[in-house]
C-alpha positions as a Markdown table, in Angstrom:
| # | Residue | x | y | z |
|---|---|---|---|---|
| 1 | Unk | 7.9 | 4.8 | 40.6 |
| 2 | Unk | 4.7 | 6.4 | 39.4 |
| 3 | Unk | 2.9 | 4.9 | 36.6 |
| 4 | Unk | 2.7 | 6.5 | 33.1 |
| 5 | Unk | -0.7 | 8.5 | 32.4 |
| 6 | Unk | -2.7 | 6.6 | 35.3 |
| 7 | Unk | -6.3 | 6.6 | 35.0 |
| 8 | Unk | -9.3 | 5.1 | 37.5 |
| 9 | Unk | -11.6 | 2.9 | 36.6 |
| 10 | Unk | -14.3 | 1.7 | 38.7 |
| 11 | Unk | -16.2 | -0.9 | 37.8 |
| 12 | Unk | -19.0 | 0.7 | 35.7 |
| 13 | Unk | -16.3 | 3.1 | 33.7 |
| 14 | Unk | -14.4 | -0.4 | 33.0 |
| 15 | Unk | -17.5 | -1.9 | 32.0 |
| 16 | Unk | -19.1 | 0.4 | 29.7 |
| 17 | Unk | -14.7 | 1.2 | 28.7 |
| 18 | Unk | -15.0 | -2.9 | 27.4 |
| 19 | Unk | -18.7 | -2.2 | 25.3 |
| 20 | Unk | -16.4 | 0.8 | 23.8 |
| 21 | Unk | -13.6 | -1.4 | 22.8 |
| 22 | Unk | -16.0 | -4.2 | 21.6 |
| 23 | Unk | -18.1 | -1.6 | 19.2 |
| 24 | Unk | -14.4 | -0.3 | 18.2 |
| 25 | Unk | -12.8 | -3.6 | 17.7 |
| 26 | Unk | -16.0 | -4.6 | 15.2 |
| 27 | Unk | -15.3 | -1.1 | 13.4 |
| 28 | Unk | -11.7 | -2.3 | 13.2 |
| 29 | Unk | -12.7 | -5.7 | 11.6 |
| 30 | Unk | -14.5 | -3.5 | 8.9 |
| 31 | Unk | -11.5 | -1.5 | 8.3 |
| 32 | Unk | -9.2 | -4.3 | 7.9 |
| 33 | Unk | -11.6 | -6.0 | 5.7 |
| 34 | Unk | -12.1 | -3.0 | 3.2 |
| 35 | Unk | -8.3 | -2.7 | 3.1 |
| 36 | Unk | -8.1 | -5.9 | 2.3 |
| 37 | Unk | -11.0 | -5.2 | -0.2 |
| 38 | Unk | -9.3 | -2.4 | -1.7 |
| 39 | Unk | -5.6 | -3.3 | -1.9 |
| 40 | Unk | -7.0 | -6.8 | -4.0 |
| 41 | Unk | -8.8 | -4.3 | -6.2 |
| 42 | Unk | -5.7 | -2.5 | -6.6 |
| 43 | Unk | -3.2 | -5.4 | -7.3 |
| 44 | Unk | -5.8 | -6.8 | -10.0 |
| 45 | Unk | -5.9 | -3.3 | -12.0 |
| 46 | Unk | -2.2 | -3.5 | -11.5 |
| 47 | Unk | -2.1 | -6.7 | -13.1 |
| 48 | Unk | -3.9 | -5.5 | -16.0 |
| 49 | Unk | -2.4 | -2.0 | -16.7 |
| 50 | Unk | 1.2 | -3.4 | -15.7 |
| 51 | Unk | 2.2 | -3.4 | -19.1 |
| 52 | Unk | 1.8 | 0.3 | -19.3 |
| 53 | Unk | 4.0 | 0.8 | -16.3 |
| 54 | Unk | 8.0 | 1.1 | -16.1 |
| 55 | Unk | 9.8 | -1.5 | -15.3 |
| 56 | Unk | 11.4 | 0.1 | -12.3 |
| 57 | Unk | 8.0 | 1.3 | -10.7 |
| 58 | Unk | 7.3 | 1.0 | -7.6 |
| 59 | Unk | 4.4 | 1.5 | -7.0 |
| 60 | Unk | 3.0 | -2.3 | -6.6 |
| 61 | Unk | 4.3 | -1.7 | -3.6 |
| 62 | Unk | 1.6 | -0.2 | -2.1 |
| 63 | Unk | -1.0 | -2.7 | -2.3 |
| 64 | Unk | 1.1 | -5.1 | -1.3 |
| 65 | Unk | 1.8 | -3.4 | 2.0 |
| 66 | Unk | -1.4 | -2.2 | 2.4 |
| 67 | Unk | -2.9 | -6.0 | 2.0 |
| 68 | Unk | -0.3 | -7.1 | 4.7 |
| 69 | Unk | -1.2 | -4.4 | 7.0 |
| 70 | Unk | -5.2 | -4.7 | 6.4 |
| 71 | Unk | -4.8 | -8.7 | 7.1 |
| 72 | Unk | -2.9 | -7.7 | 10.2 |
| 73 | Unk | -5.7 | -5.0 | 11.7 |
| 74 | Unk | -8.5 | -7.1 | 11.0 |
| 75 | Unk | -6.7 | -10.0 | 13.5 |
| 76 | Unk | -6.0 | -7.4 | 16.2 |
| 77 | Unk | -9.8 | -6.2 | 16.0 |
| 78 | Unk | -11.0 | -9.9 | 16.1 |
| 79 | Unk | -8.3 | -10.1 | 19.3 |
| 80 | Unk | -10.1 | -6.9 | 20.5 |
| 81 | Unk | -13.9 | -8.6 | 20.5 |
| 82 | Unk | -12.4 | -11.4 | 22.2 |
| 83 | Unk | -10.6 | -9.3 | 24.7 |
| 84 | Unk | -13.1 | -6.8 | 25.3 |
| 85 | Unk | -16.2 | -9.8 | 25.7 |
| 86 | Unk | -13.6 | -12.0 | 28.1 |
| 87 | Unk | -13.4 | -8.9 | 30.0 |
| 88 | Unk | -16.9 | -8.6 | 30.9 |
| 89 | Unk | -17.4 | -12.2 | 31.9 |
| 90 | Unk | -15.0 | -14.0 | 34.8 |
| 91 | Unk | -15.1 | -17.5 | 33.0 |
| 92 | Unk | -13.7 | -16.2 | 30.1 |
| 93 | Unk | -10.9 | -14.0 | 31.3 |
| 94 | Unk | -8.4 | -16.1 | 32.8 |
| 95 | Unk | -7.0 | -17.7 | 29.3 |
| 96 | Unk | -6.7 | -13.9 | 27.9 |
| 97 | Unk | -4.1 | -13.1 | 31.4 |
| 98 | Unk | -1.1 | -14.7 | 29.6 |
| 99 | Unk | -1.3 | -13.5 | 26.3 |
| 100 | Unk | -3.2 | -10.4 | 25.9 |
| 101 | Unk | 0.2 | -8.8 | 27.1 |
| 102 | Unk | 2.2 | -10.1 | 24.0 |
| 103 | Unk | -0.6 | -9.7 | 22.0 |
| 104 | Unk | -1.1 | -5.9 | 22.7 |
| 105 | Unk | 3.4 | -5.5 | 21.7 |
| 106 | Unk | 2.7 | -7.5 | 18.4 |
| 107 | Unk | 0.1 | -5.3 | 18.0 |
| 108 | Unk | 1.6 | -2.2 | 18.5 |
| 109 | Unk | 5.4 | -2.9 | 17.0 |
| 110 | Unk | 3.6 | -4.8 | 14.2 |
| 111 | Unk | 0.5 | -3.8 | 13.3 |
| 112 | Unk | 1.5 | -0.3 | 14.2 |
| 113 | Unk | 4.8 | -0.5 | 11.6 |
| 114 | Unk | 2.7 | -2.2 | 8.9 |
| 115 | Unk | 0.3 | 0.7 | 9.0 |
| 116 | Unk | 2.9 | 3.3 | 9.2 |
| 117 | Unk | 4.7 | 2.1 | 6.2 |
| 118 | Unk | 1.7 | 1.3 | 4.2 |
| 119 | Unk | 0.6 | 5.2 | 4.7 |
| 120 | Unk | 3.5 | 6.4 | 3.8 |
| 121 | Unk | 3.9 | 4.2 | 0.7 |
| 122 | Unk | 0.6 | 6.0 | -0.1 |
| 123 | Unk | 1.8 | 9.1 | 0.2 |
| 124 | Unk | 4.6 | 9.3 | -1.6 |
| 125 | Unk | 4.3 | 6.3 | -4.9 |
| 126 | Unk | 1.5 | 7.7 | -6.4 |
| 127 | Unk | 3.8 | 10.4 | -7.4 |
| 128 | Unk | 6.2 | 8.7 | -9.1 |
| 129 | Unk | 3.1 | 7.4 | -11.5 |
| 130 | Unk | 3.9 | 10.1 | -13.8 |
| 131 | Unk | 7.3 | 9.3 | -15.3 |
| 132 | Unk | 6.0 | 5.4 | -14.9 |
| 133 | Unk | 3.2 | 5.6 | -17.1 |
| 134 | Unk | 5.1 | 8.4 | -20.0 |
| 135 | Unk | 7.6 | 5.5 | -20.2 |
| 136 | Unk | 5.7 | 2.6 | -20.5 |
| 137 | Unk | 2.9 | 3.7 | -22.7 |
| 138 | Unk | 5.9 | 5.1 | -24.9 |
| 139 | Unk | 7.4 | 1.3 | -25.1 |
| 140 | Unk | 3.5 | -0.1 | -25.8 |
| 141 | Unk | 2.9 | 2.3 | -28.2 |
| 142 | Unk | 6.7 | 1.7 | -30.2 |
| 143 | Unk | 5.7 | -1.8 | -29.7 |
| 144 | Unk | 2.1 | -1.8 | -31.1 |
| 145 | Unk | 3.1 | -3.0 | -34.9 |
| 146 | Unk | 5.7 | -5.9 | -33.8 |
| 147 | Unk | 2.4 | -8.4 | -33.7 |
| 148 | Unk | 5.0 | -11.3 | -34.7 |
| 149 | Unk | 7.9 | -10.1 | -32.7 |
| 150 | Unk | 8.6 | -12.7 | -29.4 |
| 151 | Unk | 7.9 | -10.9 | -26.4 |
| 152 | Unk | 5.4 | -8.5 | -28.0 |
| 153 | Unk | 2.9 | -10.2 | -29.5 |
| 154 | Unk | 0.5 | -8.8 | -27.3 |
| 155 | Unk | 1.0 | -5.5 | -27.4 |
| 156 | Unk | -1.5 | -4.9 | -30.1 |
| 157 | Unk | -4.1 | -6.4 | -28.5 |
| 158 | Unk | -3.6 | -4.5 | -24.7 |
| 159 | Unk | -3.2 | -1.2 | -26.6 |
| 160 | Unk | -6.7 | -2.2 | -28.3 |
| 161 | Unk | -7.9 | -2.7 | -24.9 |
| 162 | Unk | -6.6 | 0.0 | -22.9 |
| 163 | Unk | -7.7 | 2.3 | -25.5 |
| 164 | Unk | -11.6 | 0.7 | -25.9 |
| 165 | Unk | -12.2 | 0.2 | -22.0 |
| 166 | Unk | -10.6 | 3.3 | -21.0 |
| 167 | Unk | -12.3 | 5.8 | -23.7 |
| 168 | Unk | -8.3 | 7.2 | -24.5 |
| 169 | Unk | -6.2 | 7.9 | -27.4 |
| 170 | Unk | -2.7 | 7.5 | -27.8 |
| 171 | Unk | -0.5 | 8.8 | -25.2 |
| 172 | Unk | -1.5 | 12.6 | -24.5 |
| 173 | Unk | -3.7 | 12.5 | -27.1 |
| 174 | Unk | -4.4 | 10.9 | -31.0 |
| 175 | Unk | -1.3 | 12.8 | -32.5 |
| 176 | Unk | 0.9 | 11.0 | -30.8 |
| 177 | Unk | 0.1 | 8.0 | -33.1 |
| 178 | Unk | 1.4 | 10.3 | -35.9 |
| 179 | Unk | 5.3 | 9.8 | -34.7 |
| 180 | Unk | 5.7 | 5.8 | -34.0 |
| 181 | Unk | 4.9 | 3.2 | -36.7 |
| 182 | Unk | 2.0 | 1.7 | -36.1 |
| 183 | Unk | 1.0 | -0.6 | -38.9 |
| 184 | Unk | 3.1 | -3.7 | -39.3 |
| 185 | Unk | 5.7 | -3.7 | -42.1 |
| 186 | Unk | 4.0 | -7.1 | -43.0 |
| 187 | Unk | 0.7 | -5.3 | -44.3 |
| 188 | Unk | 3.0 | -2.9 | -46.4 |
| 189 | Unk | 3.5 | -3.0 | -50.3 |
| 190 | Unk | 7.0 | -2.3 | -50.3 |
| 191 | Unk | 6.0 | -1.6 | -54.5 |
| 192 | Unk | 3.5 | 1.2 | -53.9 |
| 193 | Unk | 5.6 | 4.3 | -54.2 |
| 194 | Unk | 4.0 | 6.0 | -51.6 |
| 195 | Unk | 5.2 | 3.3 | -48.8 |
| 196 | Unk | 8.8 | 4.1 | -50.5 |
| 197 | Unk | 8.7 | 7.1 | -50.2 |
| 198 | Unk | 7.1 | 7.7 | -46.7 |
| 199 | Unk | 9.6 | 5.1 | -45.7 |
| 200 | Unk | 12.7 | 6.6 | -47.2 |
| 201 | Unk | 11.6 | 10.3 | -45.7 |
| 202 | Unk | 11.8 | 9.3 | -42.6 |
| 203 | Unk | 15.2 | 9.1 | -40.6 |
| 204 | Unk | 14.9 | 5.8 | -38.7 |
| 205 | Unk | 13.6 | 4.4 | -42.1 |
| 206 | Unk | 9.6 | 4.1 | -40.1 |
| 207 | Unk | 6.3 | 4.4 | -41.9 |
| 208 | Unk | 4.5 | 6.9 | -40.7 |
| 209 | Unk | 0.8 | 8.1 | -41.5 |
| 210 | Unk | -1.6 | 11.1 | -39.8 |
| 211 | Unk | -4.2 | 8.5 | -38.8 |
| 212 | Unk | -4.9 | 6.2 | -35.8 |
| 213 | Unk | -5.7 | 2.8 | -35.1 |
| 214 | Unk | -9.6 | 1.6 | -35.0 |
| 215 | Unk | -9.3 | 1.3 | -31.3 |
| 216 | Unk | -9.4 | 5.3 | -30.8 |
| 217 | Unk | -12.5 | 5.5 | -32.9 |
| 218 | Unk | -15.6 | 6.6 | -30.5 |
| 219 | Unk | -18.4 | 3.8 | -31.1 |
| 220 | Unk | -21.2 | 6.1 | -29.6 |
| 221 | Unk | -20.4 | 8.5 | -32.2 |
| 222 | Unk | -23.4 | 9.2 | -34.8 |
| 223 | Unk | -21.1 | 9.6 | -37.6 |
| 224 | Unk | -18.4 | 7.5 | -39.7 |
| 225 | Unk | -14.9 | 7.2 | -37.7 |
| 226 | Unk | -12.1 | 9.5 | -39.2 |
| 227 | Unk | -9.5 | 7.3 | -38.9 |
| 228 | Unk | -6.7 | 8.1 | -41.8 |
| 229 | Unk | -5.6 | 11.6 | -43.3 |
| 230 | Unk | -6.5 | 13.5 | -40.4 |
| 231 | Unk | -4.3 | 16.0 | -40.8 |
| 232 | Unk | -5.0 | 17.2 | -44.7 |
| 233 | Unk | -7.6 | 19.8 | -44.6 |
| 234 | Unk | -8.9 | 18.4 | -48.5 |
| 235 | Unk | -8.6 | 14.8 | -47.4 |
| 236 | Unk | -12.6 | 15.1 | -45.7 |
| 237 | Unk | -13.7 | 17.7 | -47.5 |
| 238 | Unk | -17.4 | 17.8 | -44.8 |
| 239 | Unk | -14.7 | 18.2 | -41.7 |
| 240 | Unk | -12.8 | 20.1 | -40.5 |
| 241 | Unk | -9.5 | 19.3 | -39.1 |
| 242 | Unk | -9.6 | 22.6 | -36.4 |
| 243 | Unk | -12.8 | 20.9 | -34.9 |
| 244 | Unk | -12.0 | 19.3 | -32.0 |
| 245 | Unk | -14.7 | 16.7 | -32.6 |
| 246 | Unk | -12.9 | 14.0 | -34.9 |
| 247 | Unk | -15.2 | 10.6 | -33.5 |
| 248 | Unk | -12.2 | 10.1 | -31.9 |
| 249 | Unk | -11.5 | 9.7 | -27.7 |
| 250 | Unk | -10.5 | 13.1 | -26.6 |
| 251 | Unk | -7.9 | 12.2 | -24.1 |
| 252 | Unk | -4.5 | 10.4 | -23.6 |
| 253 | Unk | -4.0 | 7.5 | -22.1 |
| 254 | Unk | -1.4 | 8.9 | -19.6 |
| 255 | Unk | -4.0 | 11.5 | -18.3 |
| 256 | Unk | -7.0 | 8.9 | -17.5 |
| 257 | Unk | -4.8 | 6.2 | -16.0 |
| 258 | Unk | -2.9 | 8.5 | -14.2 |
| 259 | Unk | -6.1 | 9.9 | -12.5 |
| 260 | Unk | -7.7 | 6.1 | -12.3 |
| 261 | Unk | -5.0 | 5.0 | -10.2 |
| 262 | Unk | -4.5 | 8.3 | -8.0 |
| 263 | Unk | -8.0 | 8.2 | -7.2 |
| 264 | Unk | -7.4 | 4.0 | -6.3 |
| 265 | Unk | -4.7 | 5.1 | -4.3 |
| 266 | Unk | -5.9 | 8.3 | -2.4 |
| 267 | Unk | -8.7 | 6.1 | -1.4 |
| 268 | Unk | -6.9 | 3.3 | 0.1 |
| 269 | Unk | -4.5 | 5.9 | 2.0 |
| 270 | Unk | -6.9 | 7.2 | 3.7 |
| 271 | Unk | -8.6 | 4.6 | 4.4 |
| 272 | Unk | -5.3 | 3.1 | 5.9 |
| 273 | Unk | -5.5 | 6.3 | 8.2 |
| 274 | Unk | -9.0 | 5.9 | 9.3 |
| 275 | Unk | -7.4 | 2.4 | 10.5 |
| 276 | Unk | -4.6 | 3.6 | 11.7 |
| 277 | Unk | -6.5 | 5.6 | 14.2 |
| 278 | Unk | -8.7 | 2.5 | 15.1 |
| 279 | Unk | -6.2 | 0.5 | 15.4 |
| 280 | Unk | -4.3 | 3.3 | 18.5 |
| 281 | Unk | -7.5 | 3.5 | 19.9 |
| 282 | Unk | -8.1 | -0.2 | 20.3 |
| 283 | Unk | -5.0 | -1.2 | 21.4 |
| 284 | Unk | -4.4 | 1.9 | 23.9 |
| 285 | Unk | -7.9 | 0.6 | 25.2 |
| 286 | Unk | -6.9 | -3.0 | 25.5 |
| 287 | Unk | -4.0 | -1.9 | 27.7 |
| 288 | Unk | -5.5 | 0.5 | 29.9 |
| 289 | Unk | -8.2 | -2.8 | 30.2 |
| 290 | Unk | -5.6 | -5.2 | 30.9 |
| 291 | Unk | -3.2 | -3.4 | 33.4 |
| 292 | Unk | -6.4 | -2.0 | 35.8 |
| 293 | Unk | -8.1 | -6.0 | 35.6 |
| 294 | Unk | -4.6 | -7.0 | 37.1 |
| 295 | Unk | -4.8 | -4.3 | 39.8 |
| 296 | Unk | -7.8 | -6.8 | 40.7 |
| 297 | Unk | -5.9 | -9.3 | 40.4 |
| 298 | Unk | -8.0 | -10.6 | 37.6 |
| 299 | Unk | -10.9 | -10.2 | 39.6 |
| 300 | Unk | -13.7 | -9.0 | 36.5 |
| 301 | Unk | -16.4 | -8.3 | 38.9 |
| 302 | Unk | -14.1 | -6.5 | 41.6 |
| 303 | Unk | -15.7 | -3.7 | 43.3 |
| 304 | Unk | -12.9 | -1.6 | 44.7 |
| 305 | Unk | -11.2 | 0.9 | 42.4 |
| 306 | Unk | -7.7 | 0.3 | 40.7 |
| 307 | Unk | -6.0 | 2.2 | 38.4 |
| 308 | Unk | -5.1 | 1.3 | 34.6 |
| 309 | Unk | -2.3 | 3.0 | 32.9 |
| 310 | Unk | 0.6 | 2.8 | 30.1 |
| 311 | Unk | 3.6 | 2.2 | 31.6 |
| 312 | Unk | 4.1 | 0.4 | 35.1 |
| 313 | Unk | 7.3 | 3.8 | 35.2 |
| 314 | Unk | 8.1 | 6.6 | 33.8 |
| 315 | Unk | 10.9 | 6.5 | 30.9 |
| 316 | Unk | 13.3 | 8.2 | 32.9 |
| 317 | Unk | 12.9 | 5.3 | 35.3 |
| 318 | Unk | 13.0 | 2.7 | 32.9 |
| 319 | Unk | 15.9 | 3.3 | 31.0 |
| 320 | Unk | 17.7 | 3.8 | 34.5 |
| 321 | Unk | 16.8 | 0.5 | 35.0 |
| 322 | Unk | 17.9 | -1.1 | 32.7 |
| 323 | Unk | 21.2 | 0.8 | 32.5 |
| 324 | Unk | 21.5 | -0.2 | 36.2 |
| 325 | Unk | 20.7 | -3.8 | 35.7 |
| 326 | Unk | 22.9 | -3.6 | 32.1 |
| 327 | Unk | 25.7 | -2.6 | 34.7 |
| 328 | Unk | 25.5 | -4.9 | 37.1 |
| 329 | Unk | 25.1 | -7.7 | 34.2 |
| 330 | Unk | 28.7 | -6.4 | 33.0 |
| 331 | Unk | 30.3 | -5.9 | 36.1 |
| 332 | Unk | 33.2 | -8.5 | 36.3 |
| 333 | Unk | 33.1 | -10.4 | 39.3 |
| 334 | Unk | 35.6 | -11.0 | 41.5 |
| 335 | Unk | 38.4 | -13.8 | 41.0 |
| 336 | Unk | 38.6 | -16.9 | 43.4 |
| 337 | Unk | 40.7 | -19.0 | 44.2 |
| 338 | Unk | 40.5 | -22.6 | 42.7 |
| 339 | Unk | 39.3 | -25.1 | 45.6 |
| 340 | Unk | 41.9 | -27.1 | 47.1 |
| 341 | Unk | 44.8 | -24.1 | 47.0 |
| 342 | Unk | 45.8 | -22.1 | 50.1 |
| 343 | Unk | 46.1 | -18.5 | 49.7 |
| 344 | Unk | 50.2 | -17.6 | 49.6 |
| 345 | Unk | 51.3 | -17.0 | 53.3 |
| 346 | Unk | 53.9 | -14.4 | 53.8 |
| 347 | Unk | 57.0 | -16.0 | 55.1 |
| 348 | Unk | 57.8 | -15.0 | 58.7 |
| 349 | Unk | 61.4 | -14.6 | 59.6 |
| 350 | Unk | 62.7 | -16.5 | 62.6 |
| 351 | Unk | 63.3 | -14.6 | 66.1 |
């Protein structure tokens, strides 16, 4: 049976083949590291902004894998310098015969999977951002007067935050502050007649105002924050209202958190396939190491040429095989008589 994708290696091609695999197993250990990097990074802003996500999102999900995946390809690069080094040097071999074999599978089935799964988590959550992130800045925003109410509390002050730190305003932008109530009915004289009646105007009995919270209000502006009455052309009689300069953040939150954590997650996807590749080289190195160093016997210095190579048969001759072997497993075998009992003699009629 003739060996898959065979390949001859001397000794000088499998010597300077193990300084490839070292230099490629270091680069490996990079990658893993910076996924591991970058996935922590991602999970901490996730911790953070989590409050303006759905509840059903998924998309923690990806730095999760990612992480797992990044801690996994960082130990089969380490495994690779150790490998690659052992190769060159016959006192260090020997210990790496028995398990390089089931360390390569692991690699390949695990490492491998983790990767695969990771990418594609990466490719296809960061879509799903967008319905995410309407929902659950919708919910903080509906939420940002209940400053006594258990479970909100803090929505005030993470609305303050996200707004400040990420230079936004609102959802899509600072009108959206015009349809929720967002001062707390506890700061409301329920005798001033204009509460009463913006109250009693609106359906769901909310007070509603054209102005925005201090927390939209651009500090770096050289002018006084417009904050109230931003929609009555004679309520500033120096602005005016179609100017789209209002010292206020131009954007919506939806827009520059929706970007921020594209951008987080297009970088860590490819990143993850930058690894990936690494990670095929390394490992289809490591194998083509391993199988021609036991051509030699384990011999690292061996001067005759052997051959490295995938498989040890093709797949046609594998699978046949083990279908045959399957077979012959499952074959019943045949019955026997218990000891001690004759076989039944036929009886013999008398001449």
């Amino acid at each position: 049976m003739a060996p898959v994708l065979p390949l001859l290696l001397p000794l000088q091609p499998r010597i300077r083949l193990a300084q490839g695999l070292w230099l490629l197993s270091w680069l490996l250990v990079l990658a893993g590291g910076l996924i591991l990097l970058c996935s922590g990074h991602l999970l901490v802003q996730l911790r953070h902004l989590g409050t303006f996500l759905a509840p059903s999102c998924q998309f923690p999900a990806l730095p999760q894998a990612a992480l797992v995946a990044g801690a996994v390809a960082l130990g089969t690069g380490l495994v690779g310098v150790g490998a690659s080094r052992a190769s060159l040097n016959a006192a260090l071999y020997p210990p790496w015969r028995g398990v390089l074999g089931p360390m390569l599978v692991a690699g390949t089935a695990g490492g491998g999977g983790l990767l695969v799964i990771a990418l594609g988590l990466a490719l296809a959550l960061p879509g799903s951002l967008d319905e995410a992130l309407e929902e659950g800045l919708g919910t903080a925003l509906a939420h940002y007067k209940d400053t006594e109410v258990p479970g909100h509390c803090q929505a005030k002050r993470l609305v303050d935050e996200l707004q400040l730190r990420y230079h936004c305003c609102g959802r899509h932008g600072y009108k959206d502050w015009f349809g929720v109530q967002w001062v707390s009915s506890r700061y409301l004289d329920p005798s001033d007649q204009d509460v009463v009646d913006r109250i009693q105007s609106n359906v769901e009995g909310l007070y509603l105002t054209d102005g925005v919270p201090f927390s939209c209000c651009n500090p770096h502006s050289p002018r006084p924050c417009l904050q109230n009455r931003l929609s009555d052309s004679y309520g500033h009689p120096l602005f005016d209202p179609r100017q789209p300069n209002q010292n206020l953040w131009a954007q919506g939150c939806h827009e520059v958190l929706l970007e921020h954590l594209q951008d987080l997650a297009g970088t860590l996807g490819s990143m993850l396939a930058v690894t990936f590749l690494l990670q095929a080289l390394v490992l289809l190195g490591l194998r083509y190491l391993q199988t021609a160093l036991e051509g030699l016997g384990g011999v690292i210095d061996g001067e005759g040429e052997t051959q490295g190579y995938l498989f040890a048969s093709g797949l046609k001759d594998m699978l046949k095989t083990a279908w045959l072997q399957g077979g012959v497993a499952c074959r019943p075998a045949p019955e026997e008589a218990p000891p001690g009992e004759a076989p039944p003699k036929e009886d013999l009629s008398e001449a």
